[in-house]
C-alpha positions in Angstrom: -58.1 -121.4 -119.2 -59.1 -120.3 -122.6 -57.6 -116.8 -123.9 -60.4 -114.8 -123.7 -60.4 -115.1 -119.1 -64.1 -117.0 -119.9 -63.3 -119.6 -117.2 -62.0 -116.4 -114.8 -65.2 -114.7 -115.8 -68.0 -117.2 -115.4 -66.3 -118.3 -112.5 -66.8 -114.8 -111.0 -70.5 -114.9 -112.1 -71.0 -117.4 -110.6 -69.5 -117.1 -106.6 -71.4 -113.6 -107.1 -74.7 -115.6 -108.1 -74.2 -118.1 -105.3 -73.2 -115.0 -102.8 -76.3 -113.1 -103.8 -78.9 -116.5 -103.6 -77.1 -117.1 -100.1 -78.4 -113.4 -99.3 -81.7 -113.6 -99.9 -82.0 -117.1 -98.8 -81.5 -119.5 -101.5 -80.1 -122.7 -102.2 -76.6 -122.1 -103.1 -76.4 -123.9 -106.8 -80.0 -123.1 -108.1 -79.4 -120.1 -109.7 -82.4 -119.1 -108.2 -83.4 -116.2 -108.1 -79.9 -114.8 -109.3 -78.3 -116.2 -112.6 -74.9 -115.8 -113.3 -75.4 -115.5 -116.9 -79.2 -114.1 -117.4 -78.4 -111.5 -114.3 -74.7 -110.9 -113.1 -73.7 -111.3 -116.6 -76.1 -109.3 -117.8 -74.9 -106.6 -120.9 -71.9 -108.0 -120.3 -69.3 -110.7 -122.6 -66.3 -112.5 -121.3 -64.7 -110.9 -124.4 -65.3 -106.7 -122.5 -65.2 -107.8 -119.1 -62.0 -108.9 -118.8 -60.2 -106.9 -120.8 -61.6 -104.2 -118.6 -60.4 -105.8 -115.5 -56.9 -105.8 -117.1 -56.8 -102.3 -118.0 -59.0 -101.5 -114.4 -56.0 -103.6 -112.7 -52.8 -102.6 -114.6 -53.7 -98.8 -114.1 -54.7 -99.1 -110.2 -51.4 -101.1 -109.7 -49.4 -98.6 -111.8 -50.9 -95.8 -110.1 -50.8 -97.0 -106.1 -48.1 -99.0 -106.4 -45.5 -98.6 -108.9 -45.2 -94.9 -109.3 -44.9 -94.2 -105.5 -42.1 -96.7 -105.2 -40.2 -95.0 -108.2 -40.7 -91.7 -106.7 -38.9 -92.9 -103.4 -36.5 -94.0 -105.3 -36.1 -90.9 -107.3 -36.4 -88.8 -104.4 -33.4 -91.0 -102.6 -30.9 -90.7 -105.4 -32.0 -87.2 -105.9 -30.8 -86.7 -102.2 -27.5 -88.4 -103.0 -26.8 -85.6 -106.4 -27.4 -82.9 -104.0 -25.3 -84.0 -100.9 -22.5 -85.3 -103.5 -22.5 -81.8 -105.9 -19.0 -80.8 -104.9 -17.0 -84.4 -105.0 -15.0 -84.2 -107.7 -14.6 -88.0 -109.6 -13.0 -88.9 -112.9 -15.9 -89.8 -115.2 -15.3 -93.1 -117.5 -16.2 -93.7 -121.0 -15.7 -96.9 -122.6 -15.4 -98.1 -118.7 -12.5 -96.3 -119.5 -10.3 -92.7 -117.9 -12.6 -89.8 -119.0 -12.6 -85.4 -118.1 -13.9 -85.6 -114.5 -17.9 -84.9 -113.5 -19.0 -84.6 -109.7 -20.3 -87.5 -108.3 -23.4 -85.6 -107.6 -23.9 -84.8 -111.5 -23.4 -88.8 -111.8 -26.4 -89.4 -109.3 -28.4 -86.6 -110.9 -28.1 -88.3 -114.3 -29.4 -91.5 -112.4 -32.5 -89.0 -111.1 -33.0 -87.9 -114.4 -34.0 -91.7 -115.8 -36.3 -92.1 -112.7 -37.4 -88.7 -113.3 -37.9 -89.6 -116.9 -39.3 -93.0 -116.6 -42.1 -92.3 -113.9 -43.4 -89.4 -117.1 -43.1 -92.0 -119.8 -45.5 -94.9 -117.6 -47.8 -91.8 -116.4 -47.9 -90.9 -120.3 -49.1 -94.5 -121.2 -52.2 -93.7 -118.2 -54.6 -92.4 -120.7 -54.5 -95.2 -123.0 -54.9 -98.1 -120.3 -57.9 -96.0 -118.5 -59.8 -96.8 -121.6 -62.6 -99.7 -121.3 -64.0 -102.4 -123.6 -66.6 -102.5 -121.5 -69.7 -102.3 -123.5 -68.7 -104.3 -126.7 -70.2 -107.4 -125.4 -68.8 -110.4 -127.8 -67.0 -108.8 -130.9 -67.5 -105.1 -130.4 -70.8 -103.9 -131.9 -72.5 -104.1 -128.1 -75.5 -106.9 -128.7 -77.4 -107.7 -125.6 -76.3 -104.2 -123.9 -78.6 -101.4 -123.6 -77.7 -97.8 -125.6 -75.3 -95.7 -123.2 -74.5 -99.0 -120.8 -70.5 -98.5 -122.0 -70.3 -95.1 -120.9 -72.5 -95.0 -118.2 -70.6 -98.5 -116.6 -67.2 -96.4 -116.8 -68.5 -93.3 -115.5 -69.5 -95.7 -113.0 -65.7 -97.3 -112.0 -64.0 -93.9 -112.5 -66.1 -92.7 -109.6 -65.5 -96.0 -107.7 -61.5 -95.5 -108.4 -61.2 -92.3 -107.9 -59.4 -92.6 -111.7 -60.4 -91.1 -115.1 -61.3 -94.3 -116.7 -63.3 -93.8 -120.0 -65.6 -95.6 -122.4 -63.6 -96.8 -125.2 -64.3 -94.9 -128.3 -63.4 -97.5 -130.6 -64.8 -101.1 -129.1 -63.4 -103.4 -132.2 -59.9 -102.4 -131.3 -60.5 -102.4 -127.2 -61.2 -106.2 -127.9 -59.4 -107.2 -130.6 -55.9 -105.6 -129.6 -54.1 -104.6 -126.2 -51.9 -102.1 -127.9 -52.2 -99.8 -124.5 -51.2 -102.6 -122.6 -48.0 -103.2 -124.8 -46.9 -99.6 -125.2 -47.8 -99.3 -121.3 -45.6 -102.5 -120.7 -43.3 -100.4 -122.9 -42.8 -97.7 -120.5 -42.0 -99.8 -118.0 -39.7 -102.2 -120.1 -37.7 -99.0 -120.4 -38.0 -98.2 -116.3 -36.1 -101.2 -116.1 -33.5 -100.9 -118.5 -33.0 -97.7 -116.6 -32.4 -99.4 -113.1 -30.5 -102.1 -114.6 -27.7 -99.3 -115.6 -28.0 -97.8 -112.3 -27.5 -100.7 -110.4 -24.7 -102.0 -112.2 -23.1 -98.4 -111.7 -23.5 -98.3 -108.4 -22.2 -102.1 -107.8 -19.3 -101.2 -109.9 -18.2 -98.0 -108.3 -18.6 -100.0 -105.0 -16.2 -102.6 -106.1 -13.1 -103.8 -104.0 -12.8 -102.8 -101.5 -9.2 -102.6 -101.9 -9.2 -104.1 -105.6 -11.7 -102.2 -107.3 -12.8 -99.1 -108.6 -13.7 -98.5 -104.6 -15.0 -95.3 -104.9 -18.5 -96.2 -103.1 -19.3 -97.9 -99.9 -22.6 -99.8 -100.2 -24.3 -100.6 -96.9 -23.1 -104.2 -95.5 -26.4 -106.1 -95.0 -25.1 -109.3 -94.6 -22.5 -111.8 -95.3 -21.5 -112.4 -98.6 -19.4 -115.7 -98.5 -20.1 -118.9 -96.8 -16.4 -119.4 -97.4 -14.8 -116.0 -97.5 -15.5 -114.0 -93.9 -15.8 -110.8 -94.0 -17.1 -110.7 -97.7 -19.8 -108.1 -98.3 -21.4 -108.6 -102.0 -23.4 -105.9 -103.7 -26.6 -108.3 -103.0 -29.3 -105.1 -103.4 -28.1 -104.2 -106.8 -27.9 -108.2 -107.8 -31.3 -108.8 -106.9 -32.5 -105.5 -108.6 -30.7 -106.6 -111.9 -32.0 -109.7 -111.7 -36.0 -108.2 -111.8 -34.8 -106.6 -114.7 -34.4 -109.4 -116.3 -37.6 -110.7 -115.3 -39.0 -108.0 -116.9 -37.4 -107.8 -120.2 -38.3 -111.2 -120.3 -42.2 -110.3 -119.3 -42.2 -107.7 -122.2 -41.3 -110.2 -124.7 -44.4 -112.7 -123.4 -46.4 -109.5 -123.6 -44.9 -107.7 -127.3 -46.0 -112.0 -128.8 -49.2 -112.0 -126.7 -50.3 -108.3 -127.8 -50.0 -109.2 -131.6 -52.2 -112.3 -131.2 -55.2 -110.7 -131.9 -57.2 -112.9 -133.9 -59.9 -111.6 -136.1 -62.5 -109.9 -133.3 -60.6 -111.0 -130.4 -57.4 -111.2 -128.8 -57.0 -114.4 -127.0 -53.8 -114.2 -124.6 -55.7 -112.3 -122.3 -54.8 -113.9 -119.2 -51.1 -114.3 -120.1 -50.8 -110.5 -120.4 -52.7 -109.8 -117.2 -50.2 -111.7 -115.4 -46.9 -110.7 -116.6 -47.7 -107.0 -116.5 -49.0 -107.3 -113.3 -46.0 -109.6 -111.7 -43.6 -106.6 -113.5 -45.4 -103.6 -112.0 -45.1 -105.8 -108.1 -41.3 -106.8 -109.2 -39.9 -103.4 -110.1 -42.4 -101.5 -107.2 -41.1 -104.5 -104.1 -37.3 -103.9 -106.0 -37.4 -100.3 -106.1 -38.5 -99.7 -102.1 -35.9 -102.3 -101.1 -33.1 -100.6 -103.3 -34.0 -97.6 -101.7 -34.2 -98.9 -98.3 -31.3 -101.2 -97.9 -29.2 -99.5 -100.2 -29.2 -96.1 -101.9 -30.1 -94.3 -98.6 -26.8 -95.8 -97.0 -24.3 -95.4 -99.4 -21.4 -93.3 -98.6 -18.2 -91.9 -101.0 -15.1 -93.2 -100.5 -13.2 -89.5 -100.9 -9.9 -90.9 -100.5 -10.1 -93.4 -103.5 -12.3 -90.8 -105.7 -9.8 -88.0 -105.1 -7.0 -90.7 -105.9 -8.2 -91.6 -109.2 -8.8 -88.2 -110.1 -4.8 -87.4 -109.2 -3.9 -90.8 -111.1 -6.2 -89.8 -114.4 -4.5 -89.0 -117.5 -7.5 -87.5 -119.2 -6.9 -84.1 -117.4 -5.3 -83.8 -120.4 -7.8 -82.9 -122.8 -8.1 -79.5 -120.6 -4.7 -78.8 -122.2 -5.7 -79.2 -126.0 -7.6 -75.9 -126.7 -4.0 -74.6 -126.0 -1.4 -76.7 -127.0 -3.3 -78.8 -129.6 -4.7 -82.1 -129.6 -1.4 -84.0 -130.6 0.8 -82.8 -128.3 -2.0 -83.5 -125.6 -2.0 -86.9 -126.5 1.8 -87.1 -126.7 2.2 -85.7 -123.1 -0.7 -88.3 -121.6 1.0 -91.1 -123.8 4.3 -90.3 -122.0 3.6 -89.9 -118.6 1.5 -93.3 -119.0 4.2 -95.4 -120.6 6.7 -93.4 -117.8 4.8 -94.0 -115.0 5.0 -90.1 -114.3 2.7 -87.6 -113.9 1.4 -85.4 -116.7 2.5 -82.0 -114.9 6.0 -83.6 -115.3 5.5 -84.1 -118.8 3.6 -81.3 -119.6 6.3 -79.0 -118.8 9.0 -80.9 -119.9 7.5 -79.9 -123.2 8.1 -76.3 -122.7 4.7 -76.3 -124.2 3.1 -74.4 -121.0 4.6 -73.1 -117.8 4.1 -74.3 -114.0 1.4 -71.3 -114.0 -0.1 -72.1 -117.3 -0.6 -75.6 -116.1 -2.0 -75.0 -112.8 -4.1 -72.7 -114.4 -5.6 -74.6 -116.8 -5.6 -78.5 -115.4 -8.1 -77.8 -112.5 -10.5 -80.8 -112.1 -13.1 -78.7 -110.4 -13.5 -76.2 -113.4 -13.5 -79.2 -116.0 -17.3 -80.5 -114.4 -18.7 -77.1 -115.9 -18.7 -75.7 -119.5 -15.8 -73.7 -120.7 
């Protein structure tokens, strides 16, 4: 169909002309006594309509949809941070040893982003609830009557339930679908933020005797038709893999949103469907995560408490005393000597078997100090 949704449109008038002659006892196709253009069209362009049911449709979906699924999903993980606060885990850098954290602060920085993501597409609300309705063809409002735009969305806000407005500036509501692209935006960025989460999570969960092992994912089905017994991180896959759907939707939509031509932008129905499909994909992607995944995950102590024993970045809690060059010195040795760094340490003569106990606690190294 043409950019603009006229085919969508016309087609609309015209089932609700057909509907409404039916009613009163018509002959369906005369567009007697209802017209789809002279009456169910009536104050009304192709060029405001649509746009209207784009912005009427993204915000609905964002609001009944998407944000409830990203809450559960915050709620879930936020669950996880709290149950995990005192299970002590080397952090990693680089994908590299790092000072320990808890894995409870891990999961809380994963809460955060939801936390964080949910405020940025909620920020975007304001802009999208904004109608073109009312502009007609290119924006000066021919053919519609003086307070039509404002009345019409005073009209669907009480329909919704939702604070939709009259656009205050009808040249740009039709010409440009900025609100859509910096809404699209928000949720580009949800999913960059659940693409890092799920890889973490598959990652940690890796082995289970060869990897970092230091999550157990929930085993909810095979994950070899050659390999029994294989379990594969498939809730994380599949979430990654939406991700990429939507990056890939945002770029449709960025190229789409800049086609505004003149009075009119005319990728209309383009943008319509790739922000919806990313609001279902990441909403459907974010209940199943939840469900069939972050609710049964489980630490794996003995691994997390092994790497933590293994690490030689414990280290760094000796440097405020003995100096970063000898820190690195005693973590370099105890690496290349297959030792530990409390053997090295005090071969030094640098601190004593109190001084190091003291000081190379993994629990007091999650906190400042």
């Amino acid at each position: 169909q043409t950019g603009s949704g006229t085919q969508s449109n016309m087609n609309a008038n015209e089932v609700i002309s057909n509907r409404a002659i039916e009613i009163l006892g018509g002959a369906i196709g005369s567009k007697k006594p209802v017209h789809p253009n002279d009456h169910v069209n009536m104050s009304q362009s192709s060029n405001d309509c649509y746009p209207s049911a784009m912005h009427i449709a993204a915000t609905e979906e964002i609001v009944h949809r998407l944000i409830p699924a990203l809450q559960k999903l915050r709620n879930a993980l936020n669950d996880k941070a709290q149950a995990w606060k005192g299970i002590v885990k080397i952090g990693r850098t680089h994908t590299q040893d790092a000072t320990p954290v808890t894995l409870g602060q891990e999961f809380s920085g994963y809460t955060q982003q939801i936390e964080n993501g949910i405020a940025r597409i909620e920020a975007t609300l304001p802009g999208l609830m904004q109608l073109a309705q009312g502009g007609t063809a290119v924006g000066t409002g021919l053919n519609a009557p003086a307070g039509f735009a404002e009345r019409i969305a005073d009209r669907i806000a009480a329909v919704t339930g939702l604070g939709f407005t009259s656009a205050p500036n009808k040249f740009e509501a039709l010409a440009a679908h900025d609100a859509m692209v910096f809404s699209h935006g928000a949720i580009n960025t949800v999913a960059a933020s659940l693409f890092k989460i799920a890889n973490d999570i598959r990652f940690l969960g890796s082995g289970p005797r060869a990897g970092l092992g230091e999550l157990a994912l929930p085993e909810n089905e095979p994950g070899s038709s050659i390999m029994p017994g294989k379990v594969n991180p498939t809730q994380c896959e599949a979430l990654t893999q939406v991700c990429v759907q939507v990056f890939g939707n945002h770029a449709a939509l960025t190229f789409a949103g800049s086609q505004g031509h003149f009075e009119l932008n005319v990728f209309n129905p383009v943008m319509a469907y790739n922000f919806l499909q990313s609001v279902r994909l990441i909403a459907d992607a974010a209940v199943s995560f939840t469900d069939n995944c972050v609710v049964g995950i489980e630490p794996r102590e003995d691994n997390i408490r092994a790497g933590v024993e293994r690490s030689l970045m414990l280290v760094t809690a000796l440097a405020p005393k003995i100096g970063y060059d000898n820190a690195a010195k005693i973590a370099k040795t105890a690496h290349r000597n297959g030792t530990t760094l409390r053997e090295e340490a005090l071969k030094t003569g640098l601190v004593t078997e109190a001084e190091y106990d003291a000081i190379v606690r993994p629990e007091a190294m999650t906190k400042p100090g």
